[in-house]
N, C-alpha and C positions, 0 to 999 in steps of 0.2 A: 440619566444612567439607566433608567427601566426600559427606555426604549431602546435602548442600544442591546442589553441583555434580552429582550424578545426577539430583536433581531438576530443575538448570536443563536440565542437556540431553536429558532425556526431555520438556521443553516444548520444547526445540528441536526435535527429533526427530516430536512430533506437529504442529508446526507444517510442518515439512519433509513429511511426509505428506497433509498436508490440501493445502499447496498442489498437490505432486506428483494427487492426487486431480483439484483442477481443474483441472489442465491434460491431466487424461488424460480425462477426462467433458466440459467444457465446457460445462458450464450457460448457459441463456441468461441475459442481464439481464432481471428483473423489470419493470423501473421501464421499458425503451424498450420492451418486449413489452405491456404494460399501457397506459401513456400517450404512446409514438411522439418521448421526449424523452429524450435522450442524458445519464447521472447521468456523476456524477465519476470511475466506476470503469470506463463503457463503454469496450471493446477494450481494458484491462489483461492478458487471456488472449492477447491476439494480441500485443500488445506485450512481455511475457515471451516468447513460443516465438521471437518476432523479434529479437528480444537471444540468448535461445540459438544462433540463427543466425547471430549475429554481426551481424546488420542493422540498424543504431542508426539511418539515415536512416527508415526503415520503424517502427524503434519509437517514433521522434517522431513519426510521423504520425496512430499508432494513437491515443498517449493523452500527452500532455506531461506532464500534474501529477503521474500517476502512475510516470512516469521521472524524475520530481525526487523525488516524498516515497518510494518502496519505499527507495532508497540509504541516504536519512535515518533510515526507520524501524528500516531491519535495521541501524543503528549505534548508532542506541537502546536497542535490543532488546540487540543485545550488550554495552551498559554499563551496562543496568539490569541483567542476565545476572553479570556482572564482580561488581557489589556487592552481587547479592545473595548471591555465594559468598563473600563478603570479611567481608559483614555488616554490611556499612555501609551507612548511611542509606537506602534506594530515590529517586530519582528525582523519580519518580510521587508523592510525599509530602511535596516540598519547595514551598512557597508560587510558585514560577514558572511550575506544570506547569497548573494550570488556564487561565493566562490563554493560553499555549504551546497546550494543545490546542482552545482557543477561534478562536487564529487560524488552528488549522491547520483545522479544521471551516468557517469565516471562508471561506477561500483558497475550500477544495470546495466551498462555495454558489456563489461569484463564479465559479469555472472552468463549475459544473454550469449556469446561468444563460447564461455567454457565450459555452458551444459551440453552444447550442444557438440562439441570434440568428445572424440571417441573413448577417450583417456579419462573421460570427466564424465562421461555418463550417470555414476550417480546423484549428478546435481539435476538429470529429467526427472520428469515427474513418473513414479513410481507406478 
């Protein structure tokens, strides 16, 4: 069990790292530098430092989807984290997770699609 727990949290730990990484680099987006169309993840970098400021009106404005599912994910992360130190069953492996990460893929087409219409503009990034 201690080895399993070192192991979850040296993936915590590199996960902790990589984001720290991008928000200290700031990479651009790809996909709006390439084709001038706003993906799912556009202004998540701005929307993180805006929450570390404490500025939640600002971090809705950056990137909404990604202020609803990061919450979701790092609570995932930490329950799949929980059993896998526990040893029980993962998550990720029970018949609900496919269709679960189908809609959540689902949601990011429909957000990546709607910020980018003229009508829906204020789902771009601010």
């Amino acid at each position: 069990m201690r080895r399993r727990a070192l192991k979850a949290a040296g993936i915590f730990l590199a996960l902790a790292f990589g984001a720290a990484a991008l928000l200290l680099l700031r990479p651009p987006c790809l996909i709006l530098e390439y084709t001038g169309f706003y993906c799912a993840g556009c202004g998540t970098q701005r929307m993180v430092l805006a929450l570390l400021r404490g500025d939640l009106k600002s971090a809705m404005g950056l990137n909404l989807f990604m202020l609803a599912v990061l919450p979701i994910a790092g609570i995932y992360a930490a329950a799949e984290a929980l059993r896998y130190v526990q040893g029980k069953k993962l998550l990720c492996r029970s018949r609900g997770f496919p269709p679960a990460l189908l809609a959540l893929l689902g949601a990011a087409a429909v957000f990546t699609v709607l910020r980018n219409l003229p009508e829906f503009r204020w789902l771009a990034p601010a």
